[in-house]
NUBARO-928453 format. One record per residue (C-alpha): residue number from 1; residue in one letter; x, y, z. Coordinates in nm, 3 decimals. Example, Ala and Ser with C-alpha at 12.3 -4.5 7.8 and 13.67 -1.06 7.14 Angstrom:
BEGIN
<numar num="1" residu="a" X="1.230" Y="-0.450" Z="0.780"/>
<numar num="2" residu="s" X="1.367" Y="-0.106" Z="0.714"/>
This chain:
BEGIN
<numar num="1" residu="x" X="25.354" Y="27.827" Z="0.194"/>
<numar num="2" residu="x" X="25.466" Y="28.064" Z="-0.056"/>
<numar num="3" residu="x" X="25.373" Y="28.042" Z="-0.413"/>
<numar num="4" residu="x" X="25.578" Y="28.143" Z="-0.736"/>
<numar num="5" residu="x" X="25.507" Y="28.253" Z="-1.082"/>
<numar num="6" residu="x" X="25.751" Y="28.285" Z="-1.379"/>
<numar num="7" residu="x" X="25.777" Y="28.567" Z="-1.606"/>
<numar num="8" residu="x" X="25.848" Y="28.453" Z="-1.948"/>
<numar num="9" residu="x" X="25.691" Y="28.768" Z="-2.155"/>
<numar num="10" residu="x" X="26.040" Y="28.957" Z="-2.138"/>
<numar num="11" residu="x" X="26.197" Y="28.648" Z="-2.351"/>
<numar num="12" residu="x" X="26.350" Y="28.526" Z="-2.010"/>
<numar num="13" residu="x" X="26.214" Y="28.377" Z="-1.730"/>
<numar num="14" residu="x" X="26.179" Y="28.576" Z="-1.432"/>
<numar num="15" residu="x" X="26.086" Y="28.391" Z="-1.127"/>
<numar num="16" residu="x" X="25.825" Y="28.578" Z="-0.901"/>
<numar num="17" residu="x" X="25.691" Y="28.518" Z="-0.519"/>
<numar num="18" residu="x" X="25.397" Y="28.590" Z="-0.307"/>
<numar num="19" residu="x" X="25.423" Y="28.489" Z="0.071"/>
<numar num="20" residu="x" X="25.074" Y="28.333" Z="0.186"/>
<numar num="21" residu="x" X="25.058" Y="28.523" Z="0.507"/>
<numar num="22" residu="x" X="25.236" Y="28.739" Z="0.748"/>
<numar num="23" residu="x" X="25.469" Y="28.493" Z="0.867"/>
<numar num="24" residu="x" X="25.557" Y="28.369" Z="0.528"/>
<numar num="25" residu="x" X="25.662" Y="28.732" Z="0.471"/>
<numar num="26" residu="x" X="25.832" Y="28.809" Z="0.802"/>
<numar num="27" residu="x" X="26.073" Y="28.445" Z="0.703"/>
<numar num="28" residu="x" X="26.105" Y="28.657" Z="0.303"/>
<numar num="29" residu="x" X="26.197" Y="28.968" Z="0.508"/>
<numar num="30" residu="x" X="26.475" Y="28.800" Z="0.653"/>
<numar num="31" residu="x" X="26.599" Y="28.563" Z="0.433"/>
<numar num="32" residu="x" X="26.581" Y="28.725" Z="0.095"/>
<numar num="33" residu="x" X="26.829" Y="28.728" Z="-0.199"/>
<numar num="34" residu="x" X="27.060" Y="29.004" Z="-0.302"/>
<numar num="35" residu="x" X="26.883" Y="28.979" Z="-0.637"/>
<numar num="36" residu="x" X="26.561" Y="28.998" Z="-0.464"/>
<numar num="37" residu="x" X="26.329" Y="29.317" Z="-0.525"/>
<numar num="38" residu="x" X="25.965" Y="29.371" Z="-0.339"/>
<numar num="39" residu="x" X="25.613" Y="29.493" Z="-0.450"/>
<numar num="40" residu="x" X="25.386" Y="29.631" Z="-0.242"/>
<numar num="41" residu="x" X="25.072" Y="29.864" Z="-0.306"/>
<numar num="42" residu="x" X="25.150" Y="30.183" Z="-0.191"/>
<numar num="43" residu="x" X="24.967" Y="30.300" Z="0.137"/>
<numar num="44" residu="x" X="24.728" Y="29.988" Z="0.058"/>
<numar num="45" residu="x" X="24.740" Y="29.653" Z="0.229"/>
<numar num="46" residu="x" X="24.877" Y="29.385" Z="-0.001"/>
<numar num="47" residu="x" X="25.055" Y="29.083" Z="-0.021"/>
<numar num="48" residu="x" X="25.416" Y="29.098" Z="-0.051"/>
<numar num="49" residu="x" X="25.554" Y="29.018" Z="-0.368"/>
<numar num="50" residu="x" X="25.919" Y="28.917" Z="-0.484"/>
<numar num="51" residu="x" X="26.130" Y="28.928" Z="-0.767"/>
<numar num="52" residu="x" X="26.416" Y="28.725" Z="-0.820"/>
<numar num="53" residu="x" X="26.696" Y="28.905" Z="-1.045"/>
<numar num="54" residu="x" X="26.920" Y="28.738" Z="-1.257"/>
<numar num="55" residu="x" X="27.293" Y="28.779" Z="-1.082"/>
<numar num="56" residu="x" X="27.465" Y="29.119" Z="-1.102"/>
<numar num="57" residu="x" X="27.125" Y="29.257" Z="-1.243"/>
<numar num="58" residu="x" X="27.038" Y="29.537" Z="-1.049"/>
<numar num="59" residu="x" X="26.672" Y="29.745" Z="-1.013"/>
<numar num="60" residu="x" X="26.725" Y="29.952" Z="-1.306"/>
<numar num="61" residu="x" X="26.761" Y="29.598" Z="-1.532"/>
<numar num="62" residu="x" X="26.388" Y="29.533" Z="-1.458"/>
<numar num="63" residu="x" X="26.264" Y="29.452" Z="-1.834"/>
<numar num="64" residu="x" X="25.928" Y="29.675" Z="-1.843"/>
<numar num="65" residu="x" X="25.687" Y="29.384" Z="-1.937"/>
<numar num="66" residu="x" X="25.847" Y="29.224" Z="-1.569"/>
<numar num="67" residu="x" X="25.799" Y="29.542" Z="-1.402"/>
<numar num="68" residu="x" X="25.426" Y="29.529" Z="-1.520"/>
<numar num="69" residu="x" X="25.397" Y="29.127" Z="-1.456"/>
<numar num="70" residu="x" X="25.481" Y="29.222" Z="-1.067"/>
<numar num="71" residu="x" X="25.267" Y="29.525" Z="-1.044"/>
<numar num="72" residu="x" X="24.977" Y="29.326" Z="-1.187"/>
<numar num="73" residu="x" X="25.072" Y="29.073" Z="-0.989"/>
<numar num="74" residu="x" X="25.101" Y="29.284" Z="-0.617"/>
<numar num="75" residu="x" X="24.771" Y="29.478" Z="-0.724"/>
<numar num="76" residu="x" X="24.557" Y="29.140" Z="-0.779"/>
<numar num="77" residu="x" X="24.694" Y="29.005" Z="-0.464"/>
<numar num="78" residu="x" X="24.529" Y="29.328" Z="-0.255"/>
<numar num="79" residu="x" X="24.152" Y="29.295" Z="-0.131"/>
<numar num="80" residu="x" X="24.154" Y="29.662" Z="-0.174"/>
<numar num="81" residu="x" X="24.435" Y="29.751" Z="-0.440"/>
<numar num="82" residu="x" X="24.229" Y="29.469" Z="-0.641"/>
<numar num="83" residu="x" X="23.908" Y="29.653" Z="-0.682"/>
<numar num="84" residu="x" X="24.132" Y="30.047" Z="-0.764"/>
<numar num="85" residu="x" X="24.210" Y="30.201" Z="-1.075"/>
<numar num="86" residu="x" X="24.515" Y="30.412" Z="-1.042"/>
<numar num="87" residu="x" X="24.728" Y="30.242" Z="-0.808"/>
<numar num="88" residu="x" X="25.067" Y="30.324" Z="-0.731"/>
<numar num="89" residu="x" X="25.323" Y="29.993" Z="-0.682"/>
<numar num="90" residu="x" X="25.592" Y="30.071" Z="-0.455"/>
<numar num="91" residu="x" X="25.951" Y="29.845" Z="-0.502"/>
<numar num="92" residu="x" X="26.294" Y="29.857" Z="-0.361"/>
<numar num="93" residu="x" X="26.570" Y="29.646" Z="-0.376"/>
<numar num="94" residu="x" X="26.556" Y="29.321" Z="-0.093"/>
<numar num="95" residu="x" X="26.857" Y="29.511" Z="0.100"/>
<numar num="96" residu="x" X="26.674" Y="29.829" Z="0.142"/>
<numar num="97" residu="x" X="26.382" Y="29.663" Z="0.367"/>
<numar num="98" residu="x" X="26.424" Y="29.725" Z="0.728"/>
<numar num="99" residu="x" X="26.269" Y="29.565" Z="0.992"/>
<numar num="100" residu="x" X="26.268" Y="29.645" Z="1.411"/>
<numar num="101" residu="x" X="26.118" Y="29.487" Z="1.661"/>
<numar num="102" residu="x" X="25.869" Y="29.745" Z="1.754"/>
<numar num="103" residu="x" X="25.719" Y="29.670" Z="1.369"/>
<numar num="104" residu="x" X="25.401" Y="29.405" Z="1.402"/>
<numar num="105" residu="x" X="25.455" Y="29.092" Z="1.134"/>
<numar num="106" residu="x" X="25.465" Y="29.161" Z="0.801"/>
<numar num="107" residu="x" X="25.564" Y="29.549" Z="0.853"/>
<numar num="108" residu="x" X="25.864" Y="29.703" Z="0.702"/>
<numar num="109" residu="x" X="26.046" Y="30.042" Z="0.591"/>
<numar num="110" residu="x" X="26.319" Y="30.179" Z="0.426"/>
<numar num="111" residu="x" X="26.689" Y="30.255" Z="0.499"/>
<numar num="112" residu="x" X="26.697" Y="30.518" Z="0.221"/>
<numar num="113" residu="x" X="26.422" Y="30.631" Z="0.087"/>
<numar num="114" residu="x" X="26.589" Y="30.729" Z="-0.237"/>
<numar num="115" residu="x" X="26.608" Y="30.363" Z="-0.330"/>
<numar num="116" residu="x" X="26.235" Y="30.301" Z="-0.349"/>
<numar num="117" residu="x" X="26.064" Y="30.324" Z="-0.685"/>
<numar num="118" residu="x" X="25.687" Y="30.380" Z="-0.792"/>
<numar num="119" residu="x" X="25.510" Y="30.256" Z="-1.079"/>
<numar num="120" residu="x" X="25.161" Y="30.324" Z="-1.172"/>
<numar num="121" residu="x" X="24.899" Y="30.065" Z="-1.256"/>
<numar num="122" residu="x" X="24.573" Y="30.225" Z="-1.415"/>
<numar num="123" residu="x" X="24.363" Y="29.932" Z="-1.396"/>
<numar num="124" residu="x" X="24.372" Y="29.527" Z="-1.333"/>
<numar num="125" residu="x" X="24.474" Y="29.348" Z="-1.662"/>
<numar num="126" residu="x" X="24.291" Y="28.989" Z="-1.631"/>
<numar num="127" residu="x" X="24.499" Y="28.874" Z="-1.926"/>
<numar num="128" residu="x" X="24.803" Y="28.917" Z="-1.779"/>
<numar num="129" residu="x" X="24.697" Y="28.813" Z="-1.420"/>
<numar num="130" residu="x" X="24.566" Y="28.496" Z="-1.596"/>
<numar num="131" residu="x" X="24.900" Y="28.413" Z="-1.773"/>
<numar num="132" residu="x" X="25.084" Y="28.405" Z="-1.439"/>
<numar num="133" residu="x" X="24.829" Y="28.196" Z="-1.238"/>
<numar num="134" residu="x" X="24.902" Y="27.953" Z="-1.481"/>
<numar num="135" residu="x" X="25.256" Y="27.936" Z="-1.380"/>
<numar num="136" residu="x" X="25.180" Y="27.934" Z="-1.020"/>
<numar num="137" residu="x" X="25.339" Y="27.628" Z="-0.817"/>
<numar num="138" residu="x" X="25.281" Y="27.611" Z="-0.416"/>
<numar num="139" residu="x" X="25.613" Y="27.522" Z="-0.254"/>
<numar num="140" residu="x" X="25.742" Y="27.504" Z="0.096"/>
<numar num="141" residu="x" X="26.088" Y="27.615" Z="0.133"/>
<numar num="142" residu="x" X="26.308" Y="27.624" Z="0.379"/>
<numar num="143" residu="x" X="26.424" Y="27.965" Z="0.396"/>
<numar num="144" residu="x" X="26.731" Y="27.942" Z="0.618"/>
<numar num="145" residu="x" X="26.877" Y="27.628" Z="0.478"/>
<numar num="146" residu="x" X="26.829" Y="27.797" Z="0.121"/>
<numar num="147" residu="x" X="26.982" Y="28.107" Z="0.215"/>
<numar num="148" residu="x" X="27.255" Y="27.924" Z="0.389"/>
<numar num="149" residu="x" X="27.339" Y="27.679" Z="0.096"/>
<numar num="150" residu="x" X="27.355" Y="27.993" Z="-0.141"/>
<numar num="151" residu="x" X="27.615" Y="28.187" Z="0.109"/>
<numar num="152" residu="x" X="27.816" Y="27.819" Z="0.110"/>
<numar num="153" residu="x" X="27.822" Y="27.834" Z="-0.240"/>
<numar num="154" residu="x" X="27.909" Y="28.191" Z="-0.235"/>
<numar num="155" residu="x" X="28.236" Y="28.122" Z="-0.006"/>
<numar num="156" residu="x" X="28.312" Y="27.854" Z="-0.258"/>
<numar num="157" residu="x" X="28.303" Y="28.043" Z="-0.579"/>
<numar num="158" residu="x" X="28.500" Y="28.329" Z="-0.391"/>
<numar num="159" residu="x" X="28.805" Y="28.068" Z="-0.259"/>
<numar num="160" residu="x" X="28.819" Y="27.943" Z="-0.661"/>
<numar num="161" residu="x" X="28.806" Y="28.268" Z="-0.762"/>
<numar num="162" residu="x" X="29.127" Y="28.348" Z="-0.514"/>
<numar num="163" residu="x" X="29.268" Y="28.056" Z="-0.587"/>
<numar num="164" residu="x" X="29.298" Y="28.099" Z="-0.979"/>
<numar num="165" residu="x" X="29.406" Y="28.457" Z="-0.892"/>
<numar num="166" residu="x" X="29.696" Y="28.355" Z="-0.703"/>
<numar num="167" residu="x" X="29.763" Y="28.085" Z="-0.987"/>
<numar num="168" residu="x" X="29.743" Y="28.365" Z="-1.216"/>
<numar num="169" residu="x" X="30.036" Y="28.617" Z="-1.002"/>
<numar num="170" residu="x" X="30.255" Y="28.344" Z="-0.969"/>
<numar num="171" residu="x" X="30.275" Y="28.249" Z="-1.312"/>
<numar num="172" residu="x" X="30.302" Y="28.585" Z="-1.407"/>
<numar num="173" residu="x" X="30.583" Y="28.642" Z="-1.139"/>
<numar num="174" residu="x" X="30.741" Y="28.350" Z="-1.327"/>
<numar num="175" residu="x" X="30.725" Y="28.472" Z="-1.670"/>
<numar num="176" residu="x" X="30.897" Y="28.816" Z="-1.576"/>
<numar num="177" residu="x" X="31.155" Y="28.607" Z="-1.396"/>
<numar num="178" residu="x" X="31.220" Y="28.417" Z="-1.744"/>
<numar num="179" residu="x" X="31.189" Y="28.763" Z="-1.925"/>
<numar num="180" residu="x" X="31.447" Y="28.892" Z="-1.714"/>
<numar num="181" residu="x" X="31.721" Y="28.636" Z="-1.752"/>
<numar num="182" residu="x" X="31.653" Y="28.595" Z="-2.067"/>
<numar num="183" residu="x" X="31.750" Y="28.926" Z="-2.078"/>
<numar num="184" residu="x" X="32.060" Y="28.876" Z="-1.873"/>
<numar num="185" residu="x" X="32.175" Y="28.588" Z="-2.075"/>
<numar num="186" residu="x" X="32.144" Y="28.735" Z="-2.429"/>
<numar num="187" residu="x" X="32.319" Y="29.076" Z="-2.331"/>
<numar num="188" residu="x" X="32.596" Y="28.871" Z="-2.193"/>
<numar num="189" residu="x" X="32.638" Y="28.705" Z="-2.473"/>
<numar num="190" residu="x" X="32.607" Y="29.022" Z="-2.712"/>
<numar num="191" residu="x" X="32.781" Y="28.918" Z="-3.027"/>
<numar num="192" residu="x" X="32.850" Y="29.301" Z="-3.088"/>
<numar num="193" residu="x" X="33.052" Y="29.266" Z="-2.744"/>
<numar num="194" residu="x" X="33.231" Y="28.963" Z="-2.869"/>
<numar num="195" residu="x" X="33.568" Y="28.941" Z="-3.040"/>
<numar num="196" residu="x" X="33.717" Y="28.619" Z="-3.263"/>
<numar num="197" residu="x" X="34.087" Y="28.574" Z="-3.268"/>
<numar num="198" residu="x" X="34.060" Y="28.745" Z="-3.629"/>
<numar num="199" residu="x" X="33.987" Y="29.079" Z="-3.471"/>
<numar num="200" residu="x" X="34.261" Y="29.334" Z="-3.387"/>
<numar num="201" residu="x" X="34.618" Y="29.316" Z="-3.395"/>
<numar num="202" residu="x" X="34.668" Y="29.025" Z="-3.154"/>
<numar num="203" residu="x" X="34.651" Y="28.736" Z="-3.369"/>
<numar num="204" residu="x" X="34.943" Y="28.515" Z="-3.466"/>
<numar num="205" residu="x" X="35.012" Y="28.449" Z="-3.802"/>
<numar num="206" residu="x" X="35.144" Y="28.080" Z="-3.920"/>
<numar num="207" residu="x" X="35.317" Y="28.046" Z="-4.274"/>
């Protein structure tokens, strides 16, 4: 089961997810979202939480009042982050999560650890934990068949894409072909290069 939240404070929605368990987080490890970033308390067990980007938005486009929603949101979902003041929230982009075998379930780290961030939460803010529980559905997805159906739909944007590029050279190819004999034709038929039978000293004259 996993369970999402939406964000609205920012003045858009932002759509935010907690895996129930260890499992539910080993299936988010693996079949995240580009867009996707993670919270976790730092050096603290917590529950993993997710935030879903808008497309081409990257880590640095977090609005703040998201940033704090998640951090909030990680810290009230830790037995022990939960009951701290002065927690530190660690994210990263989705990509940036690595995961070997030798890890147990629910245990990641980092590719480069210059991509992880830190935020700092001084102390539990009911009101905004509140606001977010009220937004919280229980679903359960089908991880694989989403991520699959999002790739599909990837690979079809991307052939239309190609496709209207191609449409795009060829008509262009086209007009430079038209240019060009347009070209052709109108110096050919220069009217500066053309002479009338009135011109010169070659005419006939008729009484």
């Amino acid at each position: 089961m996993v369970f999402y939240f939406t964000s609205r404070i920012s003045g858009e929605e932002y759509v935010i997810y907690v895996g129930e368990d260890k499992y539910e987080n080993e299936d988010l490890i693996k079949y995240g979202w580009p867009e996707d970033v993670w919270f976790h308390v730092d050096k603290v067990s917590s529950a993993h939480v997710y935030l879903r980007l808008k497309k081409d938005q990257t880590i640095e486009d977090i609005p703040a009042e998201v940033l704090s929603d998640c951090a909030q949101l990680v810290k009230a979902n830790s037995i022990q982050g939960n009951k701290m003041n002065n927690v530190q929230i660690v994210y990263t982009p989705w990509s940036n999560l690595k995961k070997t075998g030798d890890m147990a379930d629910g245990q990641v780290g980092f590719f480069k650890q210059k991509e992880v961030k830190l935020t700092h939460v001084e102390k539990r803010i009911n009101e905004t934990v509140n606001r977010l529980n009220k937004t919280k559905v229980e679903k359960h997805p089908d991880f694989m068949q989403e991520k699959e159906d999002r790739m599909r739909l990837e690979r079809n944007e991307l052939k239309k894409l190609q496709s209207e590029q191609r449409l795009r050279e060829k008509e262009e190819i086209k007009r430079k072909r038209e240019e060009k004999e347009l070209r052709s034709y109108t110096t050919l038929f220069d009217v500066n290069e053309m002479k009338s039978n009135q011109d010169g000293n070659d005419s006939d004259d008729f009484m």
